[in-house]
GUTIBA-981851 format. One record per atom (N, C-alpha, C): x, y, z. Coordinates in pm, whole numbers, plus 50000, padded with zeros to 5 digits. Example, Ala and Ser with C-alpha at 12.3 -4.5 7.8 and 13.67 -1.06 7.14 Angstrom:
<rs>
513194943150780 512304955050780 513204967050780 512854977550708 513674989450714 512905000350787 
</rs>
This chain:
<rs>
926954985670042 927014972969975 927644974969837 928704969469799 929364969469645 928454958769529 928554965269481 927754961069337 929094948669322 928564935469267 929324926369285 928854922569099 930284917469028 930594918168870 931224903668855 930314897568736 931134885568680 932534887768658 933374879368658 934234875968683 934884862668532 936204862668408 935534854568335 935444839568391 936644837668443 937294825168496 936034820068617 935134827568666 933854822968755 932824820668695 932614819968563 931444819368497 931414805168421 930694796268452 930044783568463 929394783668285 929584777668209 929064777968052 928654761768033 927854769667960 927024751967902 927154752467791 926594739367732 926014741467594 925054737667498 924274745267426 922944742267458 922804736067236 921734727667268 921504722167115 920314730367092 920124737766948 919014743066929 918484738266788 917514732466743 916984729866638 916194740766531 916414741166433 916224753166358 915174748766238 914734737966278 913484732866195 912174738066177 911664750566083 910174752866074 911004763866188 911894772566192 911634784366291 912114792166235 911114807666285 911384821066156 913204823566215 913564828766087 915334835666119 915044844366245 914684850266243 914374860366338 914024857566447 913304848566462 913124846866621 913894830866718 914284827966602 915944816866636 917044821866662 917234836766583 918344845366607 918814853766739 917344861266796 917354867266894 917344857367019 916784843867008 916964836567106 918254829667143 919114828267040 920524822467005 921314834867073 921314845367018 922034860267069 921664858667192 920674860867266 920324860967435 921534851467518 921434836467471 922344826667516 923584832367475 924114833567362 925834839467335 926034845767443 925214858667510 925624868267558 925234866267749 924574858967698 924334851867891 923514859567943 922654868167889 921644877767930 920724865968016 920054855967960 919274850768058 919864840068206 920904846068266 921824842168379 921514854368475 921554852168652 921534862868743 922474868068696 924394861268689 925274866168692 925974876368587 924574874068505 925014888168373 925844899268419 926624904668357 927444915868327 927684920968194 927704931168183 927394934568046 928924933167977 929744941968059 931674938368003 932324926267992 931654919868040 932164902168078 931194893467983 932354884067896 931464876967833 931074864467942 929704861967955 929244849868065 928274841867971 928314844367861 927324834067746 927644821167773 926744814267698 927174799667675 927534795667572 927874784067511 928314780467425 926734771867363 926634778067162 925104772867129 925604764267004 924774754266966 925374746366858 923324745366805 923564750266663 921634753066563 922564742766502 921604732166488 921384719066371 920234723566292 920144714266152 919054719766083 919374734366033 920184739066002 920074752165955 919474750465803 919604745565733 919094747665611 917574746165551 916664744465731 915144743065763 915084752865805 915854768165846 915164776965881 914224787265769 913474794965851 912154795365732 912464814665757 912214819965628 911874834365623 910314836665602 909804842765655 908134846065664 908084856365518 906574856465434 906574867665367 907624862265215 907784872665167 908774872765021 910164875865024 910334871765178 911624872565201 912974865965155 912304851865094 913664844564999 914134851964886 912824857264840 913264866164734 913544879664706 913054886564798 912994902264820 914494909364931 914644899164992 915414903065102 917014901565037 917924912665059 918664909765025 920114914865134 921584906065111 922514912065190 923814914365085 924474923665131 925344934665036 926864929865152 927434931665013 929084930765096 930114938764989 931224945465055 931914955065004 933464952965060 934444952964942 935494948964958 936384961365026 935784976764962 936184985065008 937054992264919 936854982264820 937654990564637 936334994664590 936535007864505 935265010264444 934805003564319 933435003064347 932674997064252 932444979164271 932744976964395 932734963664439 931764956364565 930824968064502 930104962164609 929084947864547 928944941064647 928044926364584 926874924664646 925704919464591 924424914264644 924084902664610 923384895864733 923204884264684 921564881864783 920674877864655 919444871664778 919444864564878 918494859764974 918604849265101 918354838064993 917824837364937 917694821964834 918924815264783 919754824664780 921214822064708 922564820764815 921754825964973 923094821065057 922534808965139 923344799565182 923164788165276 922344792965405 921964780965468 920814786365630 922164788465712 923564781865689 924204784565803 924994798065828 925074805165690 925214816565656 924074830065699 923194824565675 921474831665704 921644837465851 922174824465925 921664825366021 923264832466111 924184831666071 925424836566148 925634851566151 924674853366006 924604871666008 923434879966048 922474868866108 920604873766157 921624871266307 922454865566355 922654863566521 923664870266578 924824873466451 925734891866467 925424900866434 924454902966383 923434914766359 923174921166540 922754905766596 921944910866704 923074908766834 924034911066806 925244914066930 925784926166923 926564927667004 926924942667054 928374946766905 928364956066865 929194962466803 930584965566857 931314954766874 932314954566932 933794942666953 934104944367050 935574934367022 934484918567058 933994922367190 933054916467200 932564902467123 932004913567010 931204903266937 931664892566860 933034887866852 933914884566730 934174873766855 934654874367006 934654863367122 933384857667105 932674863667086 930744859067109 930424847366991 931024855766860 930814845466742 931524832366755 932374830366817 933364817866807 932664812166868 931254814166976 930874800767078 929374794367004 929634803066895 928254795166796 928664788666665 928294777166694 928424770566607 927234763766521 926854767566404 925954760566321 925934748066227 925484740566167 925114729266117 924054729366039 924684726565855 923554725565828 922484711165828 922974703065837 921944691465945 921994685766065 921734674266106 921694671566251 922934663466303 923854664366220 924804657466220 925514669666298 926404666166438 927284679266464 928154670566531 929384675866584 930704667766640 930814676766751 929974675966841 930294681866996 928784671667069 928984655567041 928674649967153 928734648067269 930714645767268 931294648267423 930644658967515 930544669967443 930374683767561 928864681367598 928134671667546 927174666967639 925744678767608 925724685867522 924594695267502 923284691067583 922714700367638 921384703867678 920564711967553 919124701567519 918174702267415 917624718567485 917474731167382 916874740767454 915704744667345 914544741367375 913614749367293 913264759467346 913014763667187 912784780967169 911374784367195 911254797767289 909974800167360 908994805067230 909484810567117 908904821067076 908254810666948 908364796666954 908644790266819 906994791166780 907254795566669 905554790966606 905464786566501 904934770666494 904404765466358 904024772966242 904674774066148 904424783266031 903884774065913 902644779065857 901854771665760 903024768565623 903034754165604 904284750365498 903634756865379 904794768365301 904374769165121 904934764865043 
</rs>
């Protein structure tokens, strides 16, 4: 029996609305990454992108747990010396927050740069992909986090 492999032009994509209201970065991220990459499909293949296409509204409601607005920080480097920059999570946007918590969690590769183009974020509920008809997907892992 041959081991039988997605195919791209056979792979069926949706697209799914995810709300990012009251949910930790982290566990909106890994659930967003799963869908990019089509892991939760039979027809997974790991060489073949078979993701779907995800559209997070509300980004600027996603929540960091802990002293993380303030403690947590991300670094960028131009690659001239002495240029490297930091900036807290308090000081970058949720739609930013969240585009580098969800390529964080994709594969290191050509890959991932096809993967990034099928996510699209919003920082409110306002988005311009009515036509494509989104399916509402809540997140399994979501847990009410006490407001501070």
């Amino acid at each position: 029996m041959k081991t039988w492999n997605a195919k791209t032009n056979e792979v069926q994509r949706n697209w799914w609305l995810v709300d990012a209201t009251g949910c930790p970065l982290g566990r909106l991220a890994s659930e967003v990454a799963v869908l990019l990459r089509g892991k939760n499909k039979a027809e997974f293949t790991p060489h073949v992108d078979t993701g779907d296409f995800v559209i997070v509204i509300n980004a600027k409601e996603v929540q960091l747990t802990g002293r993380k607005w303030t403690d947590k920080r991300y670094y960028s480097h131009s690659g001239f010396f002495g240029s490297l920059k930091e900036k807290k999570a308090k000081e970058l946007s949720g739609t930013k927050l969240i585009n580098t918590a969800v390529s964080g969690m994709l594969p290191k590769n050509k890959m991932r740069r096809k993967l990034m183009k099928k996510l699209k974020v919003y920082e409110t509920a306002k988005h311009p992909h009515q036509p494509q008809k989104p399916e509402t997907y809540s997140l399994k892992q979501r847990k009410d986090l006490p407001s501070s």
